[in-house]
C-alpha positions in Angstrom: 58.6 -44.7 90.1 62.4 -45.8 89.8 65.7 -44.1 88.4 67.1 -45.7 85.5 70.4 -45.5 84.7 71.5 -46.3 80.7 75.1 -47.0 81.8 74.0 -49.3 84.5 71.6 -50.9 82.6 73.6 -51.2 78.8 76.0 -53.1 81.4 73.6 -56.1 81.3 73.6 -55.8 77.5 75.8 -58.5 76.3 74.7 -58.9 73.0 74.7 -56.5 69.4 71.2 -55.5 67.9 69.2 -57.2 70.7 67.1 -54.0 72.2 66.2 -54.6 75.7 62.9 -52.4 77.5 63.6 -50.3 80.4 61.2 -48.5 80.9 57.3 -47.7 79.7 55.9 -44.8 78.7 52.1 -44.2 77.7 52.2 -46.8 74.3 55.7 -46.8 74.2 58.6 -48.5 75.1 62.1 -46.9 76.7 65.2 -49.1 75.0 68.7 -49.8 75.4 70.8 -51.5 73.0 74.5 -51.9 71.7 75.2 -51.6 67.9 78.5 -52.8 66.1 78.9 -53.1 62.6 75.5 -53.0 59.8 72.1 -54.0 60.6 69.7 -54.4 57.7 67.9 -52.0 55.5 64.3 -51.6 56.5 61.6 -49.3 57.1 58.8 -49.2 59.7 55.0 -48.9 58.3 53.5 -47.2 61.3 55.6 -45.8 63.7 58.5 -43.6 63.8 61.8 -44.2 65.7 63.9 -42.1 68.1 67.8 -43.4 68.7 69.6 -41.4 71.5 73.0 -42.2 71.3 75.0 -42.2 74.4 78.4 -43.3 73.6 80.1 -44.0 70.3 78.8 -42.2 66.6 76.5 -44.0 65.0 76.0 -43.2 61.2 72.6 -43.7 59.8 72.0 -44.7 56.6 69.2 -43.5 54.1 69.1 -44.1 50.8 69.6 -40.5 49.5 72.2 -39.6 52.1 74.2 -40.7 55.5 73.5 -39.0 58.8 76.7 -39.0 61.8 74.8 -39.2 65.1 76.7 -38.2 68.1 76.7 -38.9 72.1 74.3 -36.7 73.3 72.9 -36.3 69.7 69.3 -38.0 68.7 67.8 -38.6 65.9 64.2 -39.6 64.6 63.3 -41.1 61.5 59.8 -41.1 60.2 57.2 -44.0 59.5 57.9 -45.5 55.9 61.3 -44.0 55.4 64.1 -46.8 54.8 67.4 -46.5 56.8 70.3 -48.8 58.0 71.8 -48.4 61.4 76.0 -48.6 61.4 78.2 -48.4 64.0 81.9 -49.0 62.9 83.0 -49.4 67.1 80.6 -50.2 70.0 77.9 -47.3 69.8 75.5 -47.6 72.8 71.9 -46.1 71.8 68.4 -45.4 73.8 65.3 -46.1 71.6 62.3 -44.2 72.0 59.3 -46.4 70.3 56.3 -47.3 70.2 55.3 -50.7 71.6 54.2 -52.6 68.1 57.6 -51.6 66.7 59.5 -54.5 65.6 63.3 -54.0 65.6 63.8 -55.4 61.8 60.5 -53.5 60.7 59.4 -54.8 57.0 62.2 -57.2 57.0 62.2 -60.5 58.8 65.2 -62.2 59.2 67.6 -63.8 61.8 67.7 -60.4 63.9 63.9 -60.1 64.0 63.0 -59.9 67.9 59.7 -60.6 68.3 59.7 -60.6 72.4 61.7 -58.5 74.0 63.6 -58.8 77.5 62.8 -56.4 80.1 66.2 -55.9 82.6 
């Protein structure tokens, strides 16, 4: 049993849209992870997300409306539902997920991180 601290760990984080683990919790995984600019359109088949942001806004994109996320503000969208992470300055974000989420979901594509680093 350890204290993790997200600003000491997102300060290993050198890279946009590359979630790293931190920490493990019955079948799912604790992430950090730096956004900046658009990721891709997707959805996720099985599992829902959590994204905690911590500093920055973060707007999430659905198809039917956008969402503003703020530090200190979380926000979970459902199995099957398509979104689009953007973050127009550095956003920093803890992901709550299971373990078989894939960071693209349906989509595979150059940002598709099949292994994920552990810091």
């Amino acid at each position: 049993m350890e204290v993790v601290n997200f600003k000491e760990k997102l300060s290993h984080v050198n890279e946009y849209w590359s979630p790293k683990i931190v920490g493990e919790i019955n079948d799912s995984y604790v992430k950090v992870v730096k956004f900046q600019g658009e990721f891709v359109w997707h959805h996720h088949d099985h599992e829902d997300e959590m994204f905690l942001v911590l500093q920055g806004n973060m707007r999430m994109r659905f198809r039917d409306r956008d969402q503003i996320v703020k530090p200190g503000e979380f926000i979970i969208v459902p199995k099957g539902v398509e979104h689009l992470p953007v973050a127009e300055g550095e956003v920093h974000v803890a992901l709550f997920e299971p373990k078989t989420t894939l960071n693209t979901g349906n989509v595979e594509n150059e940002r598709t991180l099949h292994q994920l680093e552990r810091i």
